[in-house]
N, CA, C and O of each residue as an XYZ file, in Angstrom:
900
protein
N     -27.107     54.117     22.792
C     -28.013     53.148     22.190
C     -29.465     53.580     22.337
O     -30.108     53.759     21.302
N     -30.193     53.811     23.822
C     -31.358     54.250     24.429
C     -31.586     55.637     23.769
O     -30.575     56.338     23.807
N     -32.539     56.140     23.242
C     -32.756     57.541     23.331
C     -34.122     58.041     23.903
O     -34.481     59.194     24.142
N     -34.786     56.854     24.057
C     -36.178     57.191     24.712
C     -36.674     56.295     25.427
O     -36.979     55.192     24.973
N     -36.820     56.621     26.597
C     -37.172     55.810     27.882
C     -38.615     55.790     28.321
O     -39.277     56.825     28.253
N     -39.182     54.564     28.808
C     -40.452     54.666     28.962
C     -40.479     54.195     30.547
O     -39.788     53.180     30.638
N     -40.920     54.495     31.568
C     -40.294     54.370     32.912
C     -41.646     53.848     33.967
O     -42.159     54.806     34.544
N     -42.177     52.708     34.240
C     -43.157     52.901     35.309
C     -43.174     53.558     36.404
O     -42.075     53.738     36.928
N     -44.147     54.004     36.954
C     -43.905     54.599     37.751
C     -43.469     53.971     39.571
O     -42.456     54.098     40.258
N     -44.933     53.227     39.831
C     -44.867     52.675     41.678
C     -43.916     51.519     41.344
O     -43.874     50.715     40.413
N     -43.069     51.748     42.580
C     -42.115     50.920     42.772
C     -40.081     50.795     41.579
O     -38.988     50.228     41.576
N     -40.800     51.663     40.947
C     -39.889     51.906     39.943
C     -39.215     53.069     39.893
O     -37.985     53.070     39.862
N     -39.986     54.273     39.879
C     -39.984     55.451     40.316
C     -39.815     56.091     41.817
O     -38.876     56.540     42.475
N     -40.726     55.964     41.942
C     -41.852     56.209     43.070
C     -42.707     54.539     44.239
O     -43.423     53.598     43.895
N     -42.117     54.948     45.584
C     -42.108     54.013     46.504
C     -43.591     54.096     46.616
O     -44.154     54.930     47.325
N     -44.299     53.067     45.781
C     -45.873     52.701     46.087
C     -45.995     51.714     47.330
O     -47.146     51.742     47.766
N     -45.304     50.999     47.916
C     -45.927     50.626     48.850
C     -46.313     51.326     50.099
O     -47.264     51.254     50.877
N     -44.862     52.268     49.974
C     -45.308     53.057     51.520
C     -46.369     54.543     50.810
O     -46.587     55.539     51.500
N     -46.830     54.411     49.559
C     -47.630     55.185     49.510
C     -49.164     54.284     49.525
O     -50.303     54.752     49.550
N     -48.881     53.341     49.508
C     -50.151     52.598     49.629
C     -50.590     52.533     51.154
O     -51.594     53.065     51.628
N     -49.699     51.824     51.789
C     -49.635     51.779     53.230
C     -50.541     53.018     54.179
O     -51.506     52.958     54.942
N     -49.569     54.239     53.619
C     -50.416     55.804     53.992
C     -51.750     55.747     53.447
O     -52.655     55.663     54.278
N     -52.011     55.769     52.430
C     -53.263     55.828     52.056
C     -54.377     54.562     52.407
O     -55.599     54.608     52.553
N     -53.985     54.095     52.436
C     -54.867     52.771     53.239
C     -55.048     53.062     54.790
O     -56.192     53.377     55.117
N     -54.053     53.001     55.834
C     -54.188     53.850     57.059
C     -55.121     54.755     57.153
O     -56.188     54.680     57.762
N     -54.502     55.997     56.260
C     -55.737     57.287     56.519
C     -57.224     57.234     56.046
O     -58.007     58.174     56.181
N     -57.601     55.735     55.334
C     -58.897     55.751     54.933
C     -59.059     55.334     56.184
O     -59.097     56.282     56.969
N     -59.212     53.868     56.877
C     -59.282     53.098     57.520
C     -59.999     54.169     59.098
O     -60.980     54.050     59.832
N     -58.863     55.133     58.993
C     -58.962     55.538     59.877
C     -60.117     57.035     59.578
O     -60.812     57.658     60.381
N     -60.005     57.133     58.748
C     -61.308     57.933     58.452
C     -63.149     57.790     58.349
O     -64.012     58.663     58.256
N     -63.250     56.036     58.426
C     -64.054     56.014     59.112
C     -64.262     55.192     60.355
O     -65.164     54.368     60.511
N     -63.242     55.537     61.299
C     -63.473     55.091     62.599
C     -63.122     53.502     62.951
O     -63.596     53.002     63.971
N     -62.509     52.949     62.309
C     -61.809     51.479     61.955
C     -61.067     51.513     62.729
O     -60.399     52.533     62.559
N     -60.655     50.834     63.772
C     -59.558     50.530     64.231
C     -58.388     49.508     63.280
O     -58.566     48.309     63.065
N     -57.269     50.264     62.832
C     -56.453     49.666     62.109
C     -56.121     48.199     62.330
O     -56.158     47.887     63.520
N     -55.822     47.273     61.535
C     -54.714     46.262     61.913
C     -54.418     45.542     60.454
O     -55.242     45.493     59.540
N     -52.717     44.844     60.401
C     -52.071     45.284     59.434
C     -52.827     43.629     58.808
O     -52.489     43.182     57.712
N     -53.649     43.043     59.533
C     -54.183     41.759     58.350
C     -55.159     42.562     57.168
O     -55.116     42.422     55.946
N     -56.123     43.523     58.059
C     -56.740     43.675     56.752
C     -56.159     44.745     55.601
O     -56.848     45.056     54.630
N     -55.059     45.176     55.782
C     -54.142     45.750     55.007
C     -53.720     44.848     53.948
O     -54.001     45.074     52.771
N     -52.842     43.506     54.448
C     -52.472     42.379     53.768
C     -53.670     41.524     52.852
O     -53.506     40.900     51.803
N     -55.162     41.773     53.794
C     -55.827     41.395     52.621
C     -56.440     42.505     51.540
O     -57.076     42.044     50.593
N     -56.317     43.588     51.616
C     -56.260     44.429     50.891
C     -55.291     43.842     49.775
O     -55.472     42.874     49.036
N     -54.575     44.417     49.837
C     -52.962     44.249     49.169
C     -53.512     42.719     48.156
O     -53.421     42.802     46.931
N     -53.918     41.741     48.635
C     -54.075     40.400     47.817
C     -54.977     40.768     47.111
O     -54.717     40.789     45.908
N     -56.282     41.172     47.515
C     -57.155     40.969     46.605
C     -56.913     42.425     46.118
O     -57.996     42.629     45.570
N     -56.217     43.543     45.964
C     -55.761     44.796     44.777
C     -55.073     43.562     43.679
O     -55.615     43.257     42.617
N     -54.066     43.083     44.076
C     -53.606     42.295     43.158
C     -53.976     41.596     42.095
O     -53.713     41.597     40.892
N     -55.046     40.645     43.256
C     -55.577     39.714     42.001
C     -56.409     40.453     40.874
O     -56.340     40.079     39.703
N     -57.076     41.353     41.211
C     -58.170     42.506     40.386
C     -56.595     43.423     39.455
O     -56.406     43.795     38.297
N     -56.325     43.434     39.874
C     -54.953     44.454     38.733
C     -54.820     43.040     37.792
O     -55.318     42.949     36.670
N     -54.260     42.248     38.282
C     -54.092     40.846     37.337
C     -55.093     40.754     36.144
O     -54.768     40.729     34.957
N     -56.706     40.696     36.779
C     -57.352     39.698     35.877
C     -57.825     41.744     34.859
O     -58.126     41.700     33.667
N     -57.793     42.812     35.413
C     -57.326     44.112     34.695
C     -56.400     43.919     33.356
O     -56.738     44.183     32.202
N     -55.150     43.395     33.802
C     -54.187     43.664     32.526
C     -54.458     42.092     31.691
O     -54.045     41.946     30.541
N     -55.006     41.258     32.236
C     -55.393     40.592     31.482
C     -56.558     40.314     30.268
O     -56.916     39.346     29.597
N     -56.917     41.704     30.390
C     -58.458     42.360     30.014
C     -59.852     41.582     30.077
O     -60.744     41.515     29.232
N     -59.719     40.836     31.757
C     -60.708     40.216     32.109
C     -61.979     41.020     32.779
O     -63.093     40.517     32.927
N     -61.596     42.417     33.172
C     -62.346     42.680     33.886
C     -62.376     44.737     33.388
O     -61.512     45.180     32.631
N     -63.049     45.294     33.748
C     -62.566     47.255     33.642
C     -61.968     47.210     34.490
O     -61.508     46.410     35.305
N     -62.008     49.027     34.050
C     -61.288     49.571     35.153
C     -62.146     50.213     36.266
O     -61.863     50.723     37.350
N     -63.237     50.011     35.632
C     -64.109     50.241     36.709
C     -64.727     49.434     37.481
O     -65.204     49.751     38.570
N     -64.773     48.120     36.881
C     -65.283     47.169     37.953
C     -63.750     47.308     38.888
O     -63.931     47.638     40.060
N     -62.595     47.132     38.553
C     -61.904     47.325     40.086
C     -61.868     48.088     40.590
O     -61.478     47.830     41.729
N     -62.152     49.478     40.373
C     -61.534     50.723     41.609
C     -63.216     50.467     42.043
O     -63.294     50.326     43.264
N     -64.079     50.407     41.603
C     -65.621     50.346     42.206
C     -65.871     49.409     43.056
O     -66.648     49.730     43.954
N     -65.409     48.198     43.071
C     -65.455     47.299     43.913
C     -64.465     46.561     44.708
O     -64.757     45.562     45.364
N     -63.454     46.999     44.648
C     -62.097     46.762     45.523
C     -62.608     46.466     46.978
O     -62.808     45.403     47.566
N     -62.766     47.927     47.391
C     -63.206     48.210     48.849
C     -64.678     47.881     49.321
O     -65.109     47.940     50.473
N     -65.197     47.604     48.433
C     -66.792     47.280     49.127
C     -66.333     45.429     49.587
O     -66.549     44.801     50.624
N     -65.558     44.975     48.133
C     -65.311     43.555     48.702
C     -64.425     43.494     50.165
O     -64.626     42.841     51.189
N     -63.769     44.092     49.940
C     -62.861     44.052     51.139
C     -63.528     44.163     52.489
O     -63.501     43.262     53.327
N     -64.143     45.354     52.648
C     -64.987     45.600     53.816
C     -66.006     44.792     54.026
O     -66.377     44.354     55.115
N     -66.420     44.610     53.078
C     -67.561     43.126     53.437
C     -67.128     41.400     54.008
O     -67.660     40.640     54.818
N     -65.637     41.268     52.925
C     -65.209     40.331     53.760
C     -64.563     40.679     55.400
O     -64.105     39.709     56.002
N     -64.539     41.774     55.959
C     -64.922     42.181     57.029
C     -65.649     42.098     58.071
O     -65.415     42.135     59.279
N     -66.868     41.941     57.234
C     -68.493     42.501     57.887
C     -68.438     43.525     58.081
O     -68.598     43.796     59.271
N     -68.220     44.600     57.237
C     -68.640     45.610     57.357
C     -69.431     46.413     55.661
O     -69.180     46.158     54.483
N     -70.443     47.439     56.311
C     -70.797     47.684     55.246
C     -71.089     49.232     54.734
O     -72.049     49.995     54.843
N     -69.631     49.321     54.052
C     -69.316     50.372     53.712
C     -69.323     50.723     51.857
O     -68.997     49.920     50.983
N     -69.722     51.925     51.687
C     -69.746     51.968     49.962
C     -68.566     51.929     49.701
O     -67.663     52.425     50.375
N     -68.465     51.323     48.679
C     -66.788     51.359     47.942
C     -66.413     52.060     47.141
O     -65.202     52.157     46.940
N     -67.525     52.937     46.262
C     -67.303     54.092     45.340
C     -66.605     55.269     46.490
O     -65.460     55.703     46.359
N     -67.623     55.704     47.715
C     -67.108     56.452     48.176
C     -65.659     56.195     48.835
O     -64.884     57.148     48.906
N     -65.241     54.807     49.365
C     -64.238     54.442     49.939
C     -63.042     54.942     49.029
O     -62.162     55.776     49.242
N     -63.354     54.044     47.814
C     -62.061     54.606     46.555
C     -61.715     56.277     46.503
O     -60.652     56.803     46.172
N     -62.814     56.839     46.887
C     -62.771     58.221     46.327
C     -61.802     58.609     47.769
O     -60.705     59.045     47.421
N     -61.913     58.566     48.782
C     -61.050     58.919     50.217
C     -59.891     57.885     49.844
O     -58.935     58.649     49.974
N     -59.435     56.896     49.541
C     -58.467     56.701     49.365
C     -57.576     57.118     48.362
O     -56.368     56.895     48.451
N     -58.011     57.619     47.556
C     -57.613     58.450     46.204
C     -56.900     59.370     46.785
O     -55.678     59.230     46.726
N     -57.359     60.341     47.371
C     -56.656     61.595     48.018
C     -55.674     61.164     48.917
O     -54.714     61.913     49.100
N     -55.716     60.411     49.337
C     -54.895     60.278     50.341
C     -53.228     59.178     49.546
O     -52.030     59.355     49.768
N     -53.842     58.251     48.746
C     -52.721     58.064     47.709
C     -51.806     58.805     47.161
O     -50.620     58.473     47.172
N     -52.345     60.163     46.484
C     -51.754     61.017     45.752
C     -51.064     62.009     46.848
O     -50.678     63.106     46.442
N     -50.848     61.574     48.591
C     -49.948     62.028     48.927
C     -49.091     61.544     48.644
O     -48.172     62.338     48.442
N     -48.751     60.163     48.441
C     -47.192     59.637     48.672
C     -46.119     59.268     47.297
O     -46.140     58.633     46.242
N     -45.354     59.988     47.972
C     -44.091     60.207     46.726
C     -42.876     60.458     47.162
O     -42.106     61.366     46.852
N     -42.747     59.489     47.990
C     -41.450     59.230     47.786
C     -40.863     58.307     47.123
O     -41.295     57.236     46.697
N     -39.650     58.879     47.048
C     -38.617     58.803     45.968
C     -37.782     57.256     46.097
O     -37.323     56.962     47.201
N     -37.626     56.385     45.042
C     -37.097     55.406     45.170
C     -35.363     56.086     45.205
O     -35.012     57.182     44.767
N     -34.623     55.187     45.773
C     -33.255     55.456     45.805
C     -32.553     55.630     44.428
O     -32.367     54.661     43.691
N     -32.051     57.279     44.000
C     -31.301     57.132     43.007
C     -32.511     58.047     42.092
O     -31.983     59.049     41.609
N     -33.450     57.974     41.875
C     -34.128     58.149     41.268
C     -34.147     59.463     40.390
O     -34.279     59.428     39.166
N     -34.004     60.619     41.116
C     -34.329     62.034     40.434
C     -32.753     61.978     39.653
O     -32.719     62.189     38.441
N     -31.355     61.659     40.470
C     -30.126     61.786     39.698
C     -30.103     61.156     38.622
O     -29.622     61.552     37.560
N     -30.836     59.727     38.925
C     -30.705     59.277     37.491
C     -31.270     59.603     36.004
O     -31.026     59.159     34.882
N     -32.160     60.612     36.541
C     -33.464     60.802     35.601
C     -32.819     62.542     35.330
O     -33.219     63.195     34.365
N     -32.148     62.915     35.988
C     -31.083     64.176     35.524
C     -30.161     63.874     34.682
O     -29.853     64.506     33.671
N     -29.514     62.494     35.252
C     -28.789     62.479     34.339
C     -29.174     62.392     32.811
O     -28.749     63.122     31.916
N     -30.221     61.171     32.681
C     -30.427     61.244     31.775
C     -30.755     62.094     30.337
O     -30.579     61.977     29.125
N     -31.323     62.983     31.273
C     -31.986     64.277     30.363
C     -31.163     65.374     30.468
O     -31.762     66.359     30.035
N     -29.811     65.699     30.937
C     -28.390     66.243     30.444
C     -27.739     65.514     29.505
O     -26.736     66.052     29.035
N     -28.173     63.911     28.903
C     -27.579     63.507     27.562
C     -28.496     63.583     26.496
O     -28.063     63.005     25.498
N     -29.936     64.240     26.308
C     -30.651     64.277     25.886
C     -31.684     63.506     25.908
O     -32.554     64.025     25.208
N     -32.040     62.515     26.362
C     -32.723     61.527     26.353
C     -34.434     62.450     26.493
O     -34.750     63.608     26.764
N     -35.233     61.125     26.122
C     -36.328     61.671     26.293
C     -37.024     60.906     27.180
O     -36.835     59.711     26.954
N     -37.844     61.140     28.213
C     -38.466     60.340     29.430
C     -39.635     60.283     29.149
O     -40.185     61.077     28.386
N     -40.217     59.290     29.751
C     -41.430     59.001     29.521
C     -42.406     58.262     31.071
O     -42.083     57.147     31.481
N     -43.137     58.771     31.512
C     -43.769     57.538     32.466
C     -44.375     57.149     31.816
O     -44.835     57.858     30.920
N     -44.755     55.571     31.941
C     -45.691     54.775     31.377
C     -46.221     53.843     32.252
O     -45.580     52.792     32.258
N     -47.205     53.876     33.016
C     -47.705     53.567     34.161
C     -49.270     53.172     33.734
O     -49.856     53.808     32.858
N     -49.961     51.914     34.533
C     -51.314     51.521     34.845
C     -51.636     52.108     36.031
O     -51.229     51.458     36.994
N     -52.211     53.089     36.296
C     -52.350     53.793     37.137
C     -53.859     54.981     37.118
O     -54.257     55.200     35.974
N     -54.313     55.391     37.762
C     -55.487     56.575     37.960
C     -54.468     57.978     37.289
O     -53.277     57.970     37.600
N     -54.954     59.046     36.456
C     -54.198     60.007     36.161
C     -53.692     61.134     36.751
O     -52.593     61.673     36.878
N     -55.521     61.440     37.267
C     -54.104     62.883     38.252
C     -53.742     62.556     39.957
O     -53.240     63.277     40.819
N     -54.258     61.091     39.996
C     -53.184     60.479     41.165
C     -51.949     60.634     40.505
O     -51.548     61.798     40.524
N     -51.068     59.660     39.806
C     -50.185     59.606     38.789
C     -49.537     60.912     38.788
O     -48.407     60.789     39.261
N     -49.829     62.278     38.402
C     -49.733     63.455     38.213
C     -49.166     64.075     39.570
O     -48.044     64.512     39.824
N     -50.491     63.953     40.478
C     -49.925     64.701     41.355
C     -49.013     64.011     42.455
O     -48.830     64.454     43.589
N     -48.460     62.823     41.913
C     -47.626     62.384     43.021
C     -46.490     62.059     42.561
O     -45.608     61.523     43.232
N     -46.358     62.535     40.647
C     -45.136     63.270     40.157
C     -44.867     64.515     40.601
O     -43.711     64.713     40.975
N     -45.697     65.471     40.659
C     -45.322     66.898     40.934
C     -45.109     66.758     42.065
O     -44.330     67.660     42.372
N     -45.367     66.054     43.062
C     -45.009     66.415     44.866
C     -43.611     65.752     44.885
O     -42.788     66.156     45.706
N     -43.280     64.698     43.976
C     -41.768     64.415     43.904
C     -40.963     65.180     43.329
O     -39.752     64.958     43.330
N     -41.641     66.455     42.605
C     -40.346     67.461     42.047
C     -39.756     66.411     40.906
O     -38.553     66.340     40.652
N     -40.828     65.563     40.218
C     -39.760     65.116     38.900
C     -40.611     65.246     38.009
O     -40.179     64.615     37.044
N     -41.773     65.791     37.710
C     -42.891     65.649     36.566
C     -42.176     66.659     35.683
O     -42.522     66.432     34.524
N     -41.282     67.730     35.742
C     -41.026     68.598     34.775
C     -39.501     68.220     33.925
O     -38.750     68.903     33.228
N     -39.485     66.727     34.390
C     -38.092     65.746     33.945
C     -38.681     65.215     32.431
O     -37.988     64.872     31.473
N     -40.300     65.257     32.515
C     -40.722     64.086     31.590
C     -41.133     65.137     30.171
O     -41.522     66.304     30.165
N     -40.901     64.316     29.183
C     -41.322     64.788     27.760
C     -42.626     64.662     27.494
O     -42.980     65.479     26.644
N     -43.740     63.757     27.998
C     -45.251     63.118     27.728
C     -45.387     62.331     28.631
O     -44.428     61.735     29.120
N     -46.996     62.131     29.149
C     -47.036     61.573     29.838
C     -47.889     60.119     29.712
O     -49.083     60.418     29.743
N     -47.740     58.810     29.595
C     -48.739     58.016     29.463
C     -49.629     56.923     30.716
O     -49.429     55.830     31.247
N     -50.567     57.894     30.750
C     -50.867     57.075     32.436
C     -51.977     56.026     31.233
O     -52.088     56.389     30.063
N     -52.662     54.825     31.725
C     -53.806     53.921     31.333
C     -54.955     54.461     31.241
O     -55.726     54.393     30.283
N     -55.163     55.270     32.703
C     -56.489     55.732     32.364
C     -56.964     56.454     31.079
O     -58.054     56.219     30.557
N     -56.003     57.414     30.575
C     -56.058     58.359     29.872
C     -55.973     58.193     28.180
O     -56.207     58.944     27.232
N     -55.505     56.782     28.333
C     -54.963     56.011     26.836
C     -56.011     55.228     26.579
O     -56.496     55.243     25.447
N     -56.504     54.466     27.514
C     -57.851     53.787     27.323
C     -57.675     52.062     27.552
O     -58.633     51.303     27.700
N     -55.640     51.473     27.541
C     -55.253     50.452     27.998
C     -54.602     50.470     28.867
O     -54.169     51.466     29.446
N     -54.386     49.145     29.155
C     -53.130     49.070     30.402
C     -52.233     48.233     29.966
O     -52.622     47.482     29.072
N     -51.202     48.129     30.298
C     -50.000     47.356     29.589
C     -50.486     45.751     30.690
O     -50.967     45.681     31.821
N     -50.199     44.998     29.993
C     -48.806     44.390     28.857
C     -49.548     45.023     27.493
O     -48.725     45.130     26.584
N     -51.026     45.514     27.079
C     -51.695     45.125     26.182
C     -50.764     46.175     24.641
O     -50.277     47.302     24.732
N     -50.793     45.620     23.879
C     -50.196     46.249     22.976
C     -50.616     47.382     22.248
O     -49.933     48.109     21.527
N     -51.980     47.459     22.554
C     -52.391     49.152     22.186
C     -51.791     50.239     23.155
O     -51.528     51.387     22.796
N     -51.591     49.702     24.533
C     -51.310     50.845     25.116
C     -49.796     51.240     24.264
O     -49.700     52.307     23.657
N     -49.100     50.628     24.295
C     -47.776     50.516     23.276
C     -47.413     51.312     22.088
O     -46.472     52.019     21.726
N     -48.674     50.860     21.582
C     -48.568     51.636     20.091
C     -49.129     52.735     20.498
O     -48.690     53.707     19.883
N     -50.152     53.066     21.510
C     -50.454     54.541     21.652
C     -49.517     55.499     22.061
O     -49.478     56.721     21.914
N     -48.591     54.503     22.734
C     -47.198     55.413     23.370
C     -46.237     56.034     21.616
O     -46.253     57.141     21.077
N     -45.557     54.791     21.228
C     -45.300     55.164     19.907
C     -45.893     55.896     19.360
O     -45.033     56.673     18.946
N     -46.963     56.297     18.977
C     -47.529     57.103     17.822
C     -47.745     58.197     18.521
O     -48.542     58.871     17.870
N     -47.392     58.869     19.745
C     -47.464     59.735     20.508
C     -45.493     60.309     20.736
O     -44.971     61.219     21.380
N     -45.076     59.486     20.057
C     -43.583     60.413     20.728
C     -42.931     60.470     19.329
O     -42.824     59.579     18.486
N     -42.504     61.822     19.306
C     -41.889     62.421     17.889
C     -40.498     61.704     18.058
O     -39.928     61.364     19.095
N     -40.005     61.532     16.365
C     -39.310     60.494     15.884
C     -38.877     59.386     16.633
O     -37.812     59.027     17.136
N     -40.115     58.916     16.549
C     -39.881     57.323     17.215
C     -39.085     56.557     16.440
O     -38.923     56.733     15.232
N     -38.420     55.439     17.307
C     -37.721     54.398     16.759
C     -38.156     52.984     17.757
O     -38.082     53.093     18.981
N     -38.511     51.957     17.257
C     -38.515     50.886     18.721
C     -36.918     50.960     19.023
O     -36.423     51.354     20.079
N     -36.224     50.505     17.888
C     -34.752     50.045     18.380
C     -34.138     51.088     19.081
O     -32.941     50.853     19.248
N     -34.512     52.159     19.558
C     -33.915     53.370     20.261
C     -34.859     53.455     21.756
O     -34.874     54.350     22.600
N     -35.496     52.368     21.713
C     -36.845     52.706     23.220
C     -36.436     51.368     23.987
O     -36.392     50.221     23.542
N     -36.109     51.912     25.453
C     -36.360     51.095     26.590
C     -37.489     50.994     27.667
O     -37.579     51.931     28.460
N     -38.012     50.361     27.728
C     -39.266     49.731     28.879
C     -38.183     49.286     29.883
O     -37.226     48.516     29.797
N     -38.801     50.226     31.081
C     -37.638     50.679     32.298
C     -38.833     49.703     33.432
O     -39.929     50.264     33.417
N     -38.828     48.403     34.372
C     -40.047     48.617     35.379
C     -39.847     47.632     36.333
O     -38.864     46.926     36.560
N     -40.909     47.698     36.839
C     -40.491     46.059     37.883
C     -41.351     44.830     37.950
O     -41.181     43.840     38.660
N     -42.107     45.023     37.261
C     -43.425     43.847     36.835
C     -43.152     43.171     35.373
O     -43.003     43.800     34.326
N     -43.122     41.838     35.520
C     -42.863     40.836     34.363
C     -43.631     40.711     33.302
O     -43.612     40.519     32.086
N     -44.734     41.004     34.770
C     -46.184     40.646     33.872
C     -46.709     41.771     33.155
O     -47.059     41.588     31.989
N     -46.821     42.954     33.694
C     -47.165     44.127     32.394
C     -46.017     45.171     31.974
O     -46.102     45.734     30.883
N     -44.716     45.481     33.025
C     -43.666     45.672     31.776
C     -43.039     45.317     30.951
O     -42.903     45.827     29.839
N     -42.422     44.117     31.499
C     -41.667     43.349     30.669
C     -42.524     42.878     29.535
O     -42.232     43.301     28.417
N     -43.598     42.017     29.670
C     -44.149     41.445     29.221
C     -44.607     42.546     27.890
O     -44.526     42.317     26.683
N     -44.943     43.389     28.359
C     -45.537     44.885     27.304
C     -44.508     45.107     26.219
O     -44.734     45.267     25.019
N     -43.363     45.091     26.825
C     -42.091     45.193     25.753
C     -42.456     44.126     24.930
O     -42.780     44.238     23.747
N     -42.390     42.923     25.673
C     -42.150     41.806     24.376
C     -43.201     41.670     23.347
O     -43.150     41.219     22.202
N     -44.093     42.135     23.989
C     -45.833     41.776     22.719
C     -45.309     43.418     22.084
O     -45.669     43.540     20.913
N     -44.594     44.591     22.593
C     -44.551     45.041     21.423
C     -43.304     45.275     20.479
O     -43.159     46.014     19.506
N     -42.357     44.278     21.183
C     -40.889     44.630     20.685
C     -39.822     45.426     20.541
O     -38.968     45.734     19.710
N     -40.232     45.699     21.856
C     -38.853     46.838     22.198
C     -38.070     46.507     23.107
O     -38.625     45.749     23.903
N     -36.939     46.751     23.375
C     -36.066     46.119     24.610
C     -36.705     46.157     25.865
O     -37.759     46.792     25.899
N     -36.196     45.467     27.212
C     -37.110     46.144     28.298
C     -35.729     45.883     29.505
O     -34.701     45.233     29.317
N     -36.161     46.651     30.766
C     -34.887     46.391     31.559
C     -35.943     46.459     33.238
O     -36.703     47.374     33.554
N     -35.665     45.282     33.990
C     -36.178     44.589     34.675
C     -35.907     45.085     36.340
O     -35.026     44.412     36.875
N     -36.392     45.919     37.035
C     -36.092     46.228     38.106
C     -36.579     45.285     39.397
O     -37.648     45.509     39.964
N     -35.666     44.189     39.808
C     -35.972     43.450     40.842
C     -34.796     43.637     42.283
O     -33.812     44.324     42.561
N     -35.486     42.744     42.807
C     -34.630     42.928     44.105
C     -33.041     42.068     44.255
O     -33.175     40.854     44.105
N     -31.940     42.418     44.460
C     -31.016     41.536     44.749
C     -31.480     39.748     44.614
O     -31.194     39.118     43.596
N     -31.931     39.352     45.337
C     -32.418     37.987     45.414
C     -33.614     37.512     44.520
O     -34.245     36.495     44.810
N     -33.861     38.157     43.597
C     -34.624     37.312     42.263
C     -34.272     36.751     41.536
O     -33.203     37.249     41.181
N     -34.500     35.872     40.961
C     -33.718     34.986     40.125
C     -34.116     35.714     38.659
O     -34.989     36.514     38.323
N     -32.753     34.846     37.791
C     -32.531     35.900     36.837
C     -33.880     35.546     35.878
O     -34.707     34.650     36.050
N     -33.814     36.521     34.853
C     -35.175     36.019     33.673
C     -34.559     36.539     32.585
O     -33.817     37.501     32.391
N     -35.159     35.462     31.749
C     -34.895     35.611     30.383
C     -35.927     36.227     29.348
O     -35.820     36.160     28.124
N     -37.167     36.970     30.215
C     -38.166     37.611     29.509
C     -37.102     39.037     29.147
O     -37.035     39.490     28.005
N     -36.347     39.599     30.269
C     -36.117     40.854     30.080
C     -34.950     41.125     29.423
O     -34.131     40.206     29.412
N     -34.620     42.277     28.800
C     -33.241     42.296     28.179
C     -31.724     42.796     29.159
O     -30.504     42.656     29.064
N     -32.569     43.344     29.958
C     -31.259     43.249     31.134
C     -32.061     43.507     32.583
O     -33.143     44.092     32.628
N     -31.503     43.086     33.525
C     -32.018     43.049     34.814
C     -30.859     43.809     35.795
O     -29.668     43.505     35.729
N     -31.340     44.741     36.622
C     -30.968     45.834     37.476
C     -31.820     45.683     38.886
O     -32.926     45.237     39.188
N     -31.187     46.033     39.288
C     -31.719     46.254     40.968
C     -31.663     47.685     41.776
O     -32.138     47.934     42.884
N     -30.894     48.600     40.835
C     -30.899     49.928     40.931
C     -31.552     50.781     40.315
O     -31.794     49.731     39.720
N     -32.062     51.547     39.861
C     -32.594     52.334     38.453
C     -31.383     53.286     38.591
O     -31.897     54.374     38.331
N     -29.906     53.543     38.882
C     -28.894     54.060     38.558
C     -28.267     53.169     37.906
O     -27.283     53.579     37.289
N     -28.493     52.141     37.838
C     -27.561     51.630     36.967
C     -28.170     51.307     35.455
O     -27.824     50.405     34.692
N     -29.126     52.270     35.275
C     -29.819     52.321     33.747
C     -28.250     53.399     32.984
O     -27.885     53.540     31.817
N     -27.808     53.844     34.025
C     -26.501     54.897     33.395
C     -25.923     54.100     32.817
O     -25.540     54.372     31.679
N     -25.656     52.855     33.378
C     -24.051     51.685     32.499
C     -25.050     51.364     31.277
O     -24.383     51.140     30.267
N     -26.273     51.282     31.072
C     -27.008     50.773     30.404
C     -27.249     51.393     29.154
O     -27.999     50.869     28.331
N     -26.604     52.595     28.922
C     -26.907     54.002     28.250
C     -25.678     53.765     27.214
O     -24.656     54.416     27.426
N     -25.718     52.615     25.781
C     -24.364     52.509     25.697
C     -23.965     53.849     24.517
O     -22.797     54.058     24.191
């Protein structure tokens, strides 16, 4: 049925939290911070809410990576630049890549039936890049569509059509939106009408945004009709 897959990457792919985790640590600790895991957790909230009001096209992409960390550290009391902060946490992001469970077999398999892969990720690019290549799966993919590089971020429907008009003989009815966010994968499928398949945890309740819901990304194989 599937012949072209469009795949997010963190958390879908690729285990972003414990690459967040690392990279948050090694800033923290790069300038002389004594760690502790609240201001991690408030990290983590307010990345969120700024990615949110992002795909909602309330805000750039530069007002969040520019001011993430200055807010953060200030609700701290501390007063640290946040351009430079982003830039040390950057490097240290694009270490982590590990591999969600299942992940590279499934993405072999796929592309021994021909399929064509795709990441399609809101994400920084050659973070994105190089924390495909340190997973040994970037030479799995046919094109690559990170946000930065397209100029949207999903759910929004240009990023969508930029994907389409970028992959030779497209079809929607032949494309799956592979991810784990409602709000800009799923949701991205539906504003642009292509199937989508919903990666949550055992204990989520079911949804009727997505066209099928998985808790494995191996079981995109049964999905392959």
């Amino acid at each position: 049925m599937y012949q072209i897959f469009l795949l997010d990457i963190d958390n879908t792919l690729l285990d972003f939290d414990a690459a967040e985790k690392h990279g948050f640590e090694k800033l923290i600790e790069s300038y002389g911070i004594e760690y502790c895991s609240r201001m991690l957790e408030e990290y983590k909230k307010l990345n969120r809410d700024l990615w949110d009001l992002l795909e909602q096209e309330k805000i750039s992409r530069d007002e969040l990576l520019n001011t993430r960390f200055t807010r953060l550290f200030r609700s701290f009391g501390l007063d640290i630049n946040g351009e430079e902060a982003e830039s040390r946490y950057r490097l240290h992001l694009g270490e982590g890549a590990d591999l969600l469970p299942h992940t590279k077999e499934t993405l072999l398999h796929l592309k021994q039936k021909g399929k064509k892969l795709y990441p399609a990720s809101n994400g920084v690019y050659n973070t994105q890049i190089q924390r495909l290549k340190k997973a040994e799966i970037y030479d799995l993919f046919d094109g690559m569509f990170i946000s930065e590089r397209i100029g949207y971020e999903k759910p929004s429907r240009s990023f969508f059509e930029y994907c389409f008009s970028n992959i030779p003989d497209f079809s929607k009815e032949s494309t799956l939106m592979v991810g784990d966010s409602l709000s800009s994968d799923i949701q991205g499928a539906v504003n642009s009408g292509i199937d989508s398949c919903f990666i949550c945890s055992p204990d989520a309740p079911a949804t009727t945004k997505a066209t099928y819901q998985i808790t494995d990304l191996s079981e995109l194989i049964n999905l392959d009709l």
